[in-house]
C-alpha positions, 0 to 999 in steps of 0.5 A: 500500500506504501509503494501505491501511494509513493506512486500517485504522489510521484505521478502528481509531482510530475504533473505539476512539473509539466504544468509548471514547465508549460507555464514558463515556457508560455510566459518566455514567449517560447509559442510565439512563432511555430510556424516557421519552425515547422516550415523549417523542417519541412523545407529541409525535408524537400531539400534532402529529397531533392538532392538524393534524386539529384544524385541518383539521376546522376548515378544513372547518368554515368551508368548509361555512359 
């Protein structure tokens, strides 16, 4: 019964280390602006695709050759 209790105790220490931490982080402003931070990613996605086409249409260049 101890180790139930120490469980929902630590559960609820943090949850409220969550809420904490997510109250800084809106209070610093850490939300303002995600969009370009997910555009970022997807851009740098595009990016790595089109180099690795790039660079197999360039094998296949040099196979034919």
């Amino acid at each position: 019964m101890v180790l139930t209790w120490l469980a929902i105790i630590a559960s609820l220490l943090m949850g409220m280390g969550g809420v904490f931490l997510f109250i800084f982080a809106v209070k610093r402003d850490y939300f303002r602006n995600i969009e370009e931070t997910k555009y970022q990613v997807f851009w740098s996605d595009v990016e790595e695709l089109v180099a690795s086409s790039q660079e197999e249409q360039r094998n296949d260049n040099e196979k034919d050759q």
